[in-house]
C-alpha positions in Angstrom: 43.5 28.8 -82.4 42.9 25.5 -84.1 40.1 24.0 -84.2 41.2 20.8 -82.0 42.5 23.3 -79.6 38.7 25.2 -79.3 37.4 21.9 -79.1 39.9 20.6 -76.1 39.1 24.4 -74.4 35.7 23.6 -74.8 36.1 19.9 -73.4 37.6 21.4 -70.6 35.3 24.0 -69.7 32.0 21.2 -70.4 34.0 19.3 -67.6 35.0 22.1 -65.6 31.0 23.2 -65.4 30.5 19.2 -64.8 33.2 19.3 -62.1 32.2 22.4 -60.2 27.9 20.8 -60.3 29.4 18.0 -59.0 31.2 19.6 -56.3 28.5 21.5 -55.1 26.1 18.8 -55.2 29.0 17.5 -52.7 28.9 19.8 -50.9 25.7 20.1 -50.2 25.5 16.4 -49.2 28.5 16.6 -47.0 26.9 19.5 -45.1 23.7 16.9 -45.1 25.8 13.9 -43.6 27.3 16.2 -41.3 23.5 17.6 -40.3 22.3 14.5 -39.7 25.7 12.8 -37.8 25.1 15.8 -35.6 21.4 15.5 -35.3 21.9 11.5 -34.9 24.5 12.1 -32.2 22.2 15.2 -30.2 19.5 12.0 -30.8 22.1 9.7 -29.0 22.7 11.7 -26.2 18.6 12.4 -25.9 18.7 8.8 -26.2 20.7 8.0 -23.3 19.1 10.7 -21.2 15.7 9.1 -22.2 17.1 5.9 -21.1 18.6 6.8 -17.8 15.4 8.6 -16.8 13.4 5.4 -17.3 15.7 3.2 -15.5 14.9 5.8 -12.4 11.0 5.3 -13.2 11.3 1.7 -13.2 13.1 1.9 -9.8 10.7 4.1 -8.4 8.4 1.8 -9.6 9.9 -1.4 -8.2 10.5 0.9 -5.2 5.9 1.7 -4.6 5.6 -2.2 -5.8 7.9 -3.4 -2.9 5.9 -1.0 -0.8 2.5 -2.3 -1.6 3.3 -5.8 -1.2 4.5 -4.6 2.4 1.3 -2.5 2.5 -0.4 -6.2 1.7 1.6 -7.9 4.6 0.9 -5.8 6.6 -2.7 -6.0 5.7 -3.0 -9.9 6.0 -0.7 -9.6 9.2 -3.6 -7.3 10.8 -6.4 -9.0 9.4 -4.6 -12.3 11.2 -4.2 -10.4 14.3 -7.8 -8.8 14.4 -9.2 -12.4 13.9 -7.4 -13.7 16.2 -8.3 -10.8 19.2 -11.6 -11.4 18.0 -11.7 -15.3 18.9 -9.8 -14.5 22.2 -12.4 -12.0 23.0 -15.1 -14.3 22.3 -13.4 -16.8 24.1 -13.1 -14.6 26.9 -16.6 -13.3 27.4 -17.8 -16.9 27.0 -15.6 -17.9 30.1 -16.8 -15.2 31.4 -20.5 -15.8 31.0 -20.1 -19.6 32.1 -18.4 -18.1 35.1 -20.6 -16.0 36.1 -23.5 -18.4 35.4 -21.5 -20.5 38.6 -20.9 -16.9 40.7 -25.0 -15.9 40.2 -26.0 -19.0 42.6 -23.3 -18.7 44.7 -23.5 -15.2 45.3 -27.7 -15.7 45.8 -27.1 -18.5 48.2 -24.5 -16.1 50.3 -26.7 -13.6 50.4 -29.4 -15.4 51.4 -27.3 -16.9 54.3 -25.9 -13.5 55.4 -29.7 -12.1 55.3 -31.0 -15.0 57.0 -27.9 -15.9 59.8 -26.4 -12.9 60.1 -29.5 -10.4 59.4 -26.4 -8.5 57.3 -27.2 -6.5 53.9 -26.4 -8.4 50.4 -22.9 -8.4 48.9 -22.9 -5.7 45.8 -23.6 -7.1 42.7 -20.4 -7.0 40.2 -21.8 -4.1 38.3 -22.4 -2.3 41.7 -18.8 -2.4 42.8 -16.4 0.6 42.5 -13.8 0.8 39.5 -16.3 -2.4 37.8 -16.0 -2.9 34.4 -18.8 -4.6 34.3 -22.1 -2.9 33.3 -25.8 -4.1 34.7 -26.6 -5.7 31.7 -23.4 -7.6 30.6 -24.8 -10.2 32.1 -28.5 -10.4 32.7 -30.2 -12.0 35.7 -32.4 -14.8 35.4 -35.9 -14.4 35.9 -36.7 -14.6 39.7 -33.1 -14.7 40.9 -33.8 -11.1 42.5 -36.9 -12.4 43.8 -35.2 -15.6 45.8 -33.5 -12.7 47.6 -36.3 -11.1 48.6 -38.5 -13.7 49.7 -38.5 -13.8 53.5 
C-alpha cells in the first residue's frame, strides 16, 4: 500500500466518520421536525376544539344576554303596568270618595224623611250591606252626620 493510497483510505474513512455524524445529527432533527409537525398538528386539532367550544360559550352567552334584555322588558313593561294600575286605582278611589261625599247627604236626607214620614228604620249604611266591599272606615263620616239622624 502506497502511501497516496493510505492517505485516500484515510480521506475516506475522515469523511465516512464526517458522513455517518452528519447523518445522525439528521436524524435526530428529522425525528425533531417530525415531533413537533405532530405536536403542532395534535395543537391544531386542540386548537379547533378550543375554538369550536368558544363559539358555543359565546352563543350561550348571546343566548342569557338576549334573555336579560327580555328579563329588562319585561321589567319596564311591569313597572309601566304597575304605574299605571296605581293611577287608575287612585283615580278610582278619588271618584269614589267625591261620590260618596254626594251619596252621604243624600242618604242622611232619606233617612231623615223615611224616619220622619214614614216612621220607617234608616237605610244600611254601605259598609252595613251584605257581600260590601266597603269597610266602616273607607270612608269616614263627618262629624255630626250621625247626629242629624238622631235628632228628633
Amino acid at each position: 500500500m502506497t502511501a497516496e493510497n493510505e492517505r485516500e483510505i484515510y480521506h475516506k474513512l475522515e469523511a465516512m466518520k464526517e458522513i455517518r455524524n452528519k447523518t445522525i445529527t439528521l436524524e435526530r432533527l428529522k425525528r425533531s421536525i417530525l415531533s413537533e409537525v405532530r405536536s403542532g398538528d395534535q395543537e391544531g386539532r386542540c386548537l379547533a376544539q378550543y375554538k369550536r367550544e368558544m363559539e358555543l360559550l359565546q352563543q350561550e352567552k348571546m343566548s342569557h344576554v338576549e334573555e336579560l334584555r327580555q328579563i329588562h322588558a319585561d321589567i319596564n313593561a311591569m313597572e309601566t303596568v304597575i304605574k299605571q294600575t296605581e293611577e287608575s286605582m287612585s283615580r278610582k278611589l278619588s271618584a269614589a270618595s267625591r261620590l260618596h261625599e254626594d251619596y252621604r247627604p243624600l242618604k242622611s236626607e232619606v233617612d231623615l224623611l223615611r224616619r220622619q214620614c214614614l216612621g220607617l228604620e234608616r237605610l244600611p249604611d254601605l259598609h252595613e250591606e251584605e257581600g260590601s266591599p266597603i269597610t266602616p272606615d273607607r270612608f269616614p263620616a263627618p262629624a255630626g252626620a250621625r247626629a242629624a239622624f238622631l235628632a228628633p
